[in-house]
C-alpha positions in Angstrom: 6.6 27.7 19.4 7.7 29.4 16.1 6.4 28.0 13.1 7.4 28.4 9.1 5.6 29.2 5.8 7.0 27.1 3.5 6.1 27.2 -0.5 3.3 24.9 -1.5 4.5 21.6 -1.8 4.0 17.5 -1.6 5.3 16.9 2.2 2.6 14.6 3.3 4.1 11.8 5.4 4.8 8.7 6.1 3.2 7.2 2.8 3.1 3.6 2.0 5.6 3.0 -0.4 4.1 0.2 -2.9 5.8 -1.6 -6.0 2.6 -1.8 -8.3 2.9 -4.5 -11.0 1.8 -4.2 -14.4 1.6 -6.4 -17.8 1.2 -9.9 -17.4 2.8 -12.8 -15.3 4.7 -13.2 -18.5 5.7 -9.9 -19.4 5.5 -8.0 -16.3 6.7 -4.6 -15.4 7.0 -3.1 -11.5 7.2 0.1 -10.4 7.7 2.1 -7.2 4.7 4.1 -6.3 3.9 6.6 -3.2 1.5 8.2 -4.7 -1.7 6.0 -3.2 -4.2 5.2 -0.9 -7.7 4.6 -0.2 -10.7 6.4 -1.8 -14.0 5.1 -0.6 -15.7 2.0 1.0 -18.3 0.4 -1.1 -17.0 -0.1 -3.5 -13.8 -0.3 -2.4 -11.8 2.1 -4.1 -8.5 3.3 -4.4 -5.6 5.4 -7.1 -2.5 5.5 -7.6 -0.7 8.8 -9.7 2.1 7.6 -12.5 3.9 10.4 -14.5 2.9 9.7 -18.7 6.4 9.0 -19.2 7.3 6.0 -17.1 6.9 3.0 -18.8 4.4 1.7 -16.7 2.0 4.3 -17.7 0.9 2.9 -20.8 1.1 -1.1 -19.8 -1.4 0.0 -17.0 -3.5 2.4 -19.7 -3.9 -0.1 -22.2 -4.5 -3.4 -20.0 -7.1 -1.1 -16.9 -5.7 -3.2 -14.3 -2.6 -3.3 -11.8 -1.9 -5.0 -8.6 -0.7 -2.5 -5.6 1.8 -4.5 -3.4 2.5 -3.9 -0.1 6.0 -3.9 0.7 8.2 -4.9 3.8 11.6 -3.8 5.2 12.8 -7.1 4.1 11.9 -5.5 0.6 13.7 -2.0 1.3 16.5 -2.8 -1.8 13.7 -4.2 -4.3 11.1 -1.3 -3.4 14.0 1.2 -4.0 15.1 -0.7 -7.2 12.0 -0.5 -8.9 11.3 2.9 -8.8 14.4 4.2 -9.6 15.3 1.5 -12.6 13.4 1.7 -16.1 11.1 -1.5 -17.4 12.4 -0.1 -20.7 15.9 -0.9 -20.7 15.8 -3.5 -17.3 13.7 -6.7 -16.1 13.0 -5.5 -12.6 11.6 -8.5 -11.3 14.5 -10.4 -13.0 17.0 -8.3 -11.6 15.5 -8.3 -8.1 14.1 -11.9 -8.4 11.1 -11.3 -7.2 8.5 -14.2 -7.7 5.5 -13.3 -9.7 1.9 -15.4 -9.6 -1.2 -15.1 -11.6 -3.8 -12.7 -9.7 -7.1 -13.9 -9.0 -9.2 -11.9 -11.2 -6.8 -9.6 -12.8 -4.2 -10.1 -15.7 -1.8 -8.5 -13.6 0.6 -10.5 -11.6 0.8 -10.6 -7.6 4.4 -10.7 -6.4 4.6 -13.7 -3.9 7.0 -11.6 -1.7 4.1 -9.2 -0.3 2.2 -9.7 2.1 -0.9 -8.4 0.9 -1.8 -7.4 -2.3 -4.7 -5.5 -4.0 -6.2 -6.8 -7.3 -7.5 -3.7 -8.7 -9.4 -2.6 -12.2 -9.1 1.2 -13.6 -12.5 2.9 -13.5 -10.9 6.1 -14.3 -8.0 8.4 -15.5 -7.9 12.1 -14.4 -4.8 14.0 -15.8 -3.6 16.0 -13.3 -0.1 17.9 -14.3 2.7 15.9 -13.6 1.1 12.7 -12.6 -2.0 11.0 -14.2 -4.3 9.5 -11.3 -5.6 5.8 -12.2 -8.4 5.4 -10.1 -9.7 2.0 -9.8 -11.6 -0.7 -7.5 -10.1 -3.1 -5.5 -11.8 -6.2 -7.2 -10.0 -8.8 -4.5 -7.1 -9.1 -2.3 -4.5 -11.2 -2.0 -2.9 -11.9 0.8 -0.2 -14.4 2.5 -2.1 -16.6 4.9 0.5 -16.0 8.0 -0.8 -13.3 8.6 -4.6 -14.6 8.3 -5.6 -15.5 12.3 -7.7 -18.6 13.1 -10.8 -15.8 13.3 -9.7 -14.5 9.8 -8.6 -11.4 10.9 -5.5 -10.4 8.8 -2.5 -8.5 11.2 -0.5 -7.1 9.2 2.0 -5.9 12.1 3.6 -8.9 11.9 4.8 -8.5 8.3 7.1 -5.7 8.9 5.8 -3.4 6.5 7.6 -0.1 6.0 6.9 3.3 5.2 8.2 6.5 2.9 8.7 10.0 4.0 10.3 12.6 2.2 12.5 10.7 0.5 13.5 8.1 3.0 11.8 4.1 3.8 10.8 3.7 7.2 10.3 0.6 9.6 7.0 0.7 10.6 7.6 0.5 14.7 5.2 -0.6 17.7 1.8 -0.7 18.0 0.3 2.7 19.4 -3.4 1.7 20.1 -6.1 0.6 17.6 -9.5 2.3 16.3 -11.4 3.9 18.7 -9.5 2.5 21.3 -9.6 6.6 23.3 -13.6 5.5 23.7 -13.2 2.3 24.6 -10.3 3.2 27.4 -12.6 5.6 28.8 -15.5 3.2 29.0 -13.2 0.3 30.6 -11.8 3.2 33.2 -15.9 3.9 34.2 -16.4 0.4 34.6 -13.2 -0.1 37.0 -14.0 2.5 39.1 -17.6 1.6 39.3 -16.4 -2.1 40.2 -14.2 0.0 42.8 -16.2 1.6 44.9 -19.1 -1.4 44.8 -15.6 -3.1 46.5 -14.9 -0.6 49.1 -18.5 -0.5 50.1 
């Protein structure tokens, strides 16, 4: 199949798209961010890239911490709001009336309607071109206890969260497989026809 060079570019997809609040449960800012994701284990790390001249930029700059909220498809209008609206001229979680609570160990605030949220605390800004990159650690998670089994496992699939790519927000659909799941398949397939032919003898 033919394939084509295209220039250099930032088509990496689907991307979580995340409204990252900022300030204080007070005076709080959100913002639409795609630019994220996870950066290392212990300690658990992760970034997210803001252009200097959103208004965000310098709430999150001076205060070192934000929360990164993971959005839904219930919060398609909201998540789109929020990053194409200004905190300079417009109270976004006003206007979208979102709830916001006090974090547990951040200044930020968590927004109620997320399912999971990540408390996090700048370690470090690396200026990049366009976008600065905050990178920070996740210093605790918040998260909405639906979706918090009786074992303490957190599933997430049931909260509907959605995706970005290339401009557009995505339902996240069904469940493919899980972690590792080729290795185990193959070792459940060995032991049933092991189990098999023990039968037919």
């Amino acid at each position: 199949m033919a394939r084509k060079i295209l220039a250099p570019g930032t088509i990496l997809a689907p991307l979580p798209a995340v409204m990252v609040s900022c300030g204080t449960t007070e005076k709080a800012n959100v913002l639409t961010i795609a630019w994220t994701g996870i950066i290392n284990t212990k300690p658990p790390m992760t970034y997210i890239s803001v252009r200097p001249s959103r208004h965000s930029y310098d709430i999150i700059k001076e205060s070192g911490e934000f929360v990164i909220n993971l959005t839904t498809s219930k919060l398609v209008h909201e998540t789109d709001f929020c990053g194409v609206r200004s905190g300079r001229d417009t109270d976004k979680p006003a206007k979208c009336r979102l709830h916001l609570e006090e974090a547990s160990a951040v200044s930020a605030p968590v927004i109620a309607e997320s399912p999971l949220s990540l408390e996090c605390r700048v370690t470090e800004i690396k200026p990049l071109g366009t976008h600065d990159m905050f990178i920070a650690e996740i210093v605790a998670i918040n998260v909405d206890e639906r979706y918090i089994d009786s074992k303490g496992k957190i599933n997430l699939q049931q909260a509907g969260l959605m995706a970005y790519s290339h401009g557009e927000y995505f339902s996240l659909g069904r469940k493919l497989g899980e972690f590792g799941y080729s290795v185990a398949k193959k070792a459940k397939n060995k032991s049933y026809n092991h189990s098999a032919r023990n039968k037919r003898k």
